[in-house]
N, C-alpha and C positions, 0 to 999 in steps of 0.2 A: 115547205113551211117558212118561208126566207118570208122576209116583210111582216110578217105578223108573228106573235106571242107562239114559239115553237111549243111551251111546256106545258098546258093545257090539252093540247092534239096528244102530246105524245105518252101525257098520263095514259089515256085513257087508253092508247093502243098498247101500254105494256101493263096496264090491268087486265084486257085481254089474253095479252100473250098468256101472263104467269097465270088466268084462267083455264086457256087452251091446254097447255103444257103443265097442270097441276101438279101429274103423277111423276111426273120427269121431276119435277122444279124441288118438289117434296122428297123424294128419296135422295136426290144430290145432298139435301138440308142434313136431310136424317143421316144417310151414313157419313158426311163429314164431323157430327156430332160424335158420333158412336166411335170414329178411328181417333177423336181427338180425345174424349171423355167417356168412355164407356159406363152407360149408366148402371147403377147398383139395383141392382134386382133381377128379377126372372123374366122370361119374355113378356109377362104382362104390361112391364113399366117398359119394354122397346115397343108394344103394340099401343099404349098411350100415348108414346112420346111422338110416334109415325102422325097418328092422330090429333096430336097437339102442333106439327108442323103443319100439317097440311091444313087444321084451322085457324093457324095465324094468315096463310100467304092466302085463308080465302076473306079474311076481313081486308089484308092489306088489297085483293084484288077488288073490292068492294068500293075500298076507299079510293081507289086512282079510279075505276072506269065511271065512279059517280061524284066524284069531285067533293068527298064528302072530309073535312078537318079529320084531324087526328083525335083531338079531344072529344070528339060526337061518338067516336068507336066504344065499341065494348067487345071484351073478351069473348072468343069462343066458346063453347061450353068445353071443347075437348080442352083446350090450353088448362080452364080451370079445371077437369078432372086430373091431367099431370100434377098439375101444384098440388091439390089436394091427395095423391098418391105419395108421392113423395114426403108430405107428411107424415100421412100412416105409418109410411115405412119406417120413417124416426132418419129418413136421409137429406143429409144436413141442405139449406138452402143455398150454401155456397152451388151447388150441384147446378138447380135451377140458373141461377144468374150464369154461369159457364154455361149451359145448355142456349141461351137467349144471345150469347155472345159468338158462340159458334154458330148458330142458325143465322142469324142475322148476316157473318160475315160470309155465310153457303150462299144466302141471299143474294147479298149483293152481289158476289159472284155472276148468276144465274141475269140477276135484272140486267148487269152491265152487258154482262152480253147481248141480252134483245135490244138495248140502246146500242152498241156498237153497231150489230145489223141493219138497221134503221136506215132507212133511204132516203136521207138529208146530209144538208152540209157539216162539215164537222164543228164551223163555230157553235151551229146549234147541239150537235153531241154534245158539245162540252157544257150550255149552259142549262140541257135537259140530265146531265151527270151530276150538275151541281147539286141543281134543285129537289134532286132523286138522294141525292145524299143526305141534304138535311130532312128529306122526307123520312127517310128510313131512321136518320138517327132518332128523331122527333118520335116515331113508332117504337121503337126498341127502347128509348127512353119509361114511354105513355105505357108500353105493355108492359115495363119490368116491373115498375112500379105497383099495376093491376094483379100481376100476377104473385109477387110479394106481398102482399098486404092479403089474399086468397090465400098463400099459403102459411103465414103466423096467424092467422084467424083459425083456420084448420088445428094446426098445431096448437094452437091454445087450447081450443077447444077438446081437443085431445088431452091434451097436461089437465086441465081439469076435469075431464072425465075420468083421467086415471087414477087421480089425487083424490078423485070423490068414493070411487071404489076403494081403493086403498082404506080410505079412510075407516070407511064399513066394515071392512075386514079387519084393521086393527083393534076396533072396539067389540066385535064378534068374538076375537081372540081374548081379550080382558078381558070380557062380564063370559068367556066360560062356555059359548054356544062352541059346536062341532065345526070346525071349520079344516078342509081336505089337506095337507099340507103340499100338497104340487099347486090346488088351485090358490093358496095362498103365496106362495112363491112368482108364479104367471100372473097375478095382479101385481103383487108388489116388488119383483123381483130381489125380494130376502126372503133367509130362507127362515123356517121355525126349528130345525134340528139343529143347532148349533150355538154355541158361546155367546151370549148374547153382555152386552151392559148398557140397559137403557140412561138416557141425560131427558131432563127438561132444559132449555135453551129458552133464556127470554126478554124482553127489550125493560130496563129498569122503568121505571115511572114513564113508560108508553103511555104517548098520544095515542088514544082509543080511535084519532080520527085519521092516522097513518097506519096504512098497511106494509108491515117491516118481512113482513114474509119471504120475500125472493133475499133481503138482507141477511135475514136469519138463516136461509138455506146455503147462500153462502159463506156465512161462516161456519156451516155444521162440515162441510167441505175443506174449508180448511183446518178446522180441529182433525179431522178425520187423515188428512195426507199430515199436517205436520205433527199428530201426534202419532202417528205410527199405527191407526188402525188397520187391518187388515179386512181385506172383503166389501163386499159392500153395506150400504149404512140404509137405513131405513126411515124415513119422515115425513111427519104429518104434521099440519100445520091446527092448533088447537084455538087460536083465535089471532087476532093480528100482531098482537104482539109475542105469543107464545107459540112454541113447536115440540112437539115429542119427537126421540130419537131412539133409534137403536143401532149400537156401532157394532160389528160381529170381532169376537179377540179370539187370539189364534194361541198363541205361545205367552209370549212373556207381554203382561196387561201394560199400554201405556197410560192410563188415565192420566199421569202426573204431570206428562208433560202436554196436558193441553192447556195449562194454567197459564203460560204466555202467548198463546194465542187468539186471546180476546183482546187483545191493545189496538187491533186494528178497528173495533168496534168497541170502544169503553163504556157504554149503555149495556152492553149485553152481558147478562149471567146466566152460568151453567151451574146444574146439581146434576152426580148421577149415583146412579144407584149400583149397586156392586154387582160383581160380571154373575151369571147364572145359562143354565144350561139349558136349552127343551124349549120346549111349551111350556110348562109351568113354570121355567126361570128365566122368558121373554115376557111373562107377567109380574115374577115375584120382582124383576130389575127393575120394572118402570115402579112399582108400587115403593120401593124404594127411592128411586127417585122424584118420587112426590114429596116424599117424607123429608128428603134433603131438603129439594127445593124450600119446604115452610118451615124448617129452620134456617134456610139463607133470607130468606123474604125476612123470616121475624130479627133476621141479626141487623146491626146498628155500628159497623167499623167503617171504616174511614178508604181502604182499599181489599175491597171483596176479590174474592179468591174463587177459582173451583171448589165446589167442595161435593165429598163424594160420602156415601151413609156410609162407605166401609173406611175412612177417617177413624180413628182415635175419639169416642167421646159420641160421636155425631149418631150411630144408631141409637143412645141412649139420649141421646138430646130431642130426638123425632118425638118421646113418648114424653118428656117434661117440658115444653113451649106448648103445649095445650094449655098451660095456666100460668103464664108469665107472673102475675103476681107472685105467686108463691115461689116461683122459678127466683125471682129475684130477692124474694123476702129471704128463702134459704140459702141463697149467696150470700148477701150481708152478712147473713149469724155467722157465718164457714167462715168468710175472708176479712172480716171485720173496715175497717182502713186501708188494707191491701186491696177493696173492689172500689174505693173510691174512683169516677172518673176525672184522671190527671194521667199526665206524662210518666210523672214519678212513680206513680204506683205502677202501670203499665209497664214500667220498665221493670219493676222490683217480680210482679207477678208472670211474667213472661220468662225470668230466670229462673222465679222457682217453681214454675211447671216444665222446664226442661231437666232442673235439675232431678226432679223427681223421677222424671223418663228415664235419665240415667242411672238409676239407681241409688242417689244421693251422689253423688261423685262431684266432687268440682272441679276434679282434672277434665272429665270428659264434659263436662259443661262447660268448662273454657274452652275447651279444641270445638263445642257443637256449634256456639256463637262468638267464636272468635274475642276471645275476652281472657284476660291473666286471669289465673287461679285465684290470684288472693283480690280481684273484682267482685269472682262468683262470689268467696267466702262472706264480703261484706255487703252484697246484697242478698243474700240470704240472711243474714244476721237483722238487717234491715226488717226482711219480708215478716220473719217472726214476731219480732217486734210488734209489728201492724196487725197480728192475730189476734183476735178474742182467745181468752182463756176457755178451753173446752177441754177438757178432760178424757171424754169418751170420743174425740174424733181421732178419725181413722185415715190411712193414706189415701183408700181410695176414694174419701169423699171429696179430702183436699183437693185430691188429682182432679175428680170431675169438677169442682166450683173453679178452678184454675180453669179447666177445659170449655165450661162454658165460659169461662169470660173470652178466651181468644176464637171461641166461634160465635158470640150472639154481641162481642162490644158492649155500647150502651145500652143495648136493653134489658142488660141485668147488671151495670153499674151503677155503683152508688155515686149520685151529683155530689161534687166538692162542696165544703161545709158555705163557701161565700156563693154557688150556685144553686144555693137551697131557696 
């Protein structure tokens, strides 16, 4: 080869060789993979994966003994039946890229060798090693790439197929149809026999033309670890901006402390509905938490909270925001001045609905909001004051018009007299 271009000749005689020598070149590949990574599955994914080597080394023998670029190649068909196996399985595609990093460097191995024997000078060895190098990397590059994009294509495809089933069977299970509880279990992997407390999760004043969905699933994930749920959680996604949930609770319920874990996402709001048992109480939870949900949607405060139907006040709030008007027209009579919207009243009405909670007590309404006894005394003194004269009212309507004002805000305050 001396005098003339050695790397041309010598392509195509070690596209030959690793031709000749397939079975040999392939099982070298394969079991340096399998000692380095043993792949996750049955023999079917080592009978694949045999199969997926020996149809890369037969594109790469393709491409050297016909001089053909790397970017002209396409994929196997076995290569893409691996990738798309290992989707199936749900095994992660780290797996993939290590399998492509091991093969490659069995490869190499294998090629060096047929250039080592090679019956030329060695300056030529070295500048047909060189060239063979960037070939290889340039192919292991071209293939990761082909063969990554084949296997999140799969796998999507999958996550949607299963999200769509899911989905079917969630509302199968609502509207009441017979549905098997293993087969619902096997599609959704949660189960129906068990503690359930459904949440609606949803993006405030969503842009209809973003899709917040993978957003949204990540925070049901993190409500879920950092509020203490146990088991696994169940969700479907109701349109781009909204998700259904169901978190499975074991012992002691966390709902309450998922209330700080919406700050990493401050658009998003949760309602849930209170924990329920079965079948019948993974339906009665979400229907509860519709209920929440459109009393959170109709409230008007300034920093929105979780709020759950089994809240103080909120299942009986579900059945009166069907008619706001009147919702608010009978606050005004109940709290007269005390529902005006202002600071002042907000402050006065915030004490004497705790105070109430406590049983009139101003000692323990001082220790609940941190405030001296004789604070409470003179905002409640205050609060009264701001009352209509009613004769026939009672604690507990006080209590609920107090109740609604700290879950729905301004939509049942009354505008300050200079706001009118």
């Amino acid at each position: 080869m001396t005098g003339t271009d050695p790397v041309p000749v010598a392509f195509v005689h070690i596209g030959e060789e690793v031709h000749r020598r397939m079975p040999e070149v392939a099982r070298a590949m394969t079991d340096l993979i399998i000692e380095k990574e043993p792949p996750l599955g049955g023999a079917d994914i080592l009978d694949i994966l045999a199969s997926s080597v020996e149809g890369n080394l037969e594109t790469i023998s393709q491409l050297l003994r016909n001089g053909i670029p790397v970017d002209e190649a396409r994929p196997s068909t076995a290569a893409i039946r691996y990738a798309h196996r290992l989707a199936e399985r749900g095994i992660p595609a780290d797996q993939l890229r290590r399998a492509y990093h091991l093969g490659s460097e069995g490869g190499r191995r294998e090629i060096f060798g047929i250039i080592r024997d090679m019956d030329c000078p060695s300056r030529d060895k070295l500048e047909i090693l060189h060239h063979m190098d960037g070939f290889l990397h340039s192919y292991i590059d071209w293939m990761s790439g082909e063969i990554l994009t084949a296997y999140e294509t799969e796998a999507r495809r999958i996550r949607d197929y299963s999200a769509s089933a899911t989905a079917s069977l969630i509302r199968e299970v609502l509207t009441g149809t017979e549905v098997a509880d293993r087969a619902f279990e096997h599609t959704a992997q949660y189960r129906l026999d068990q503690r359930h407390r459904a949440a609606v999760l949803w993006i405030d004043q969503a842009n209809p033309a973003v899709d917040y969905t993978s957003q949204l699933a990540t925070q049901v994930r993190r409500i879920a670890r950092g509020a203490g749920f146990a088991g696994p959680t169940l969700f479907t996604a109701v349109d781009r901006g909204t998700v259904w949930v169901w978190f499975s609770v074991r012992d002691a319920d966390p709902v309450a402390g998922a209330a700080g874990l919406l700050a990493g996402m401050p658009a998003a709001r949760i309602a849930f509905g209170a924990p329920e048992s079965g079948r019948e109480g993974f339906r009665r939870s979400h229907r509860q938490a519709l209920a929440a949900e459109r009393v959170a949607r109709t409230a008007v405060v300034e920093d929105p909270v979780p709020l759950s139907y089994d809240d103080p006040g909120v299942a009986l709030a579900t059945l009166l925001t069907s008619d706001m008007p009147e919702i608010r027209r009978w606050v005004a009579e109940e709290l007269g001045g005390l529902a005006e919207q202002n600071p002042t009243a907000a402050r006065l009405w915030e004490t004497y609905s705790r105070f109430l909670e406590t049983g009139s007590s101003y000692t323990r309404t001082g220790e609940a909001m941190t405030l001296h006894r004789n604070t409470v005394k003179y905002r409640i003194s205050q609060a009264q004051g701001l009352l209509p004269e009613r004769p026939q009212r009672t604690t507990a309507e006080l209590s609920l018009a107090l109740r609604l004002c700290a879950l729905l805000g301004a939509a049942v305050l009354t505008a300050a007299p200079g706001d009118r």
